[in-house]
C-alpha positions as CSV (number, residue, x, y, z in Angstrom):
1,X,-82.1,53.2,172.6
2,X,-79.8,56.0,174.9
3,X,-77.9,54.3,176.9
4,X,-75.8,55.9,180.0
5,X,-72.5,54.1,180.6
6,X,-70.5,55.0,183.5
7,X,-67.9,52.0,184.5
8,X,-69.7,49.3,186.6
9,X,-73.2,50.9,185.5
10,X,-75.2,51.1,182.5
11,X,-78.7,52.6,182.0
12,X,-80.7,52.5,179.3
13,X,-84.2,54.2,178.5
14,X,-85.8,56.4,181.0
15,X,-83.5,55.0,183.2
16,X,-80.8,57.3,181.7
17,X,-82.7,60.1,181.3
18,X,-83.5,60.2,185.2
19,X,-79.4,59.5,185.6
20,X,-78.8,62.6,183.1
21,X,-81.0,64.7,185.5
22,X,-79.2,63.6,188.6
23,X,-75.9,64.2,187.2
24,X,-77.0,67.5,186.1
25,X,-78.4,68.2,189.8
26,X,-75.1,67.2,191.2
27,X,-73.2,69.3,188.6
28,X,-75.6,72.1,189.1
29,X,-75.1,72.2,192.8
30,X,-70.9,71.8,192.9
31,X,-71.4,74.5,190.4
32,X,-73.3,76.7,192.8
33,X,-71.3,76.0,195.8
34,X,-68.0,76.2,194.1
35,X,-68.3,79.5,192.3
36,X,-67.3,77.8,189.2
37,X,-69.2,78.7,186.3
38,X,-69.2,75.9,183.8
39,X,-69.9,73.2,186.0
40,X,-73.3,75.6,186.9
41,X,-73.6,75.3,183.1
42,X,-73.3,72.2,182.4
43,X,-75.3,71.4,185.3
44,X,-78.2,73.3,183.9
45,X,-77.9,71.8,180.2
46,X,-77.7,68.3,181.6
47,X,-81.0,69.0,182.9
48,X,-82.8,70.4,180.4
49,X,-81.5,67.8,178.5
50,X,-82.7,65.0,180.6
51,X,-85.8,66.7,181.2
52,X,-86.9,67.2,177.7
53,X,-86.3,63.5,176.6
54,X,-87.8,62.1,179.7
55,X,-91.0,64.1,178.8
56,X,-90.8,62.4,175.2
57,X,-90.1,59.3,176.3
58,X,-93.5,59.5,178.6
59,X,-95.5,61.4,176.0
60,X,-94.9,58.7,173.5
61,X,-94.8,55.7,175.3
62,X,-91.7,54.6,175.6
63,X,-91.0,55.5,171.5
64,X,-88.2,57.4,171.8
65,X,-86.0,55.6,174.3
C-alpha cells in the first residue's frame, strides 16, 4: 500500500493520492506565479500522477492502494 510520509504526517491509500494532488496543486501554482519552470512541471506530473492512481484506486475498489 502507497504511503505519503512527510515528518509528523503519514498517509496511506487514497489518502495519499489526494495529498499527491494537493502538493502538485501547490507546486503547480508557485510554479505559475513564480515564473519558474520546473516547479510548473513538477506541479503538473504530481497531478497526473495522483490523478491517475486515485481513479485506479476507485475503479477497483480500493485494490490498488
Amino acid at each position: 500500500m502507497p504511503q505519503f510520509v512527510v515528518p509528523l504526517f503519514s498517509a496511506r491509500g487514497r489518502i495519499a493520492w489526494y495529498c499527491a494532488m494537493g502538493l502538485g496543486l501547490v507546486l503547480l501554482v508557485l510554479g505559475l506565479v513564480l515564473n519558474q519552470l520546473w516547479l510548473t512541471v513538477a506541479g503538473i506530473a504530481f497531478l497526473v500522477f495522483g490523478g491517475v492512481f486515485l481513479i485506479l484506486s476507485y475503479t477497483t475498489h480500493g485494490r490498488t492502494d
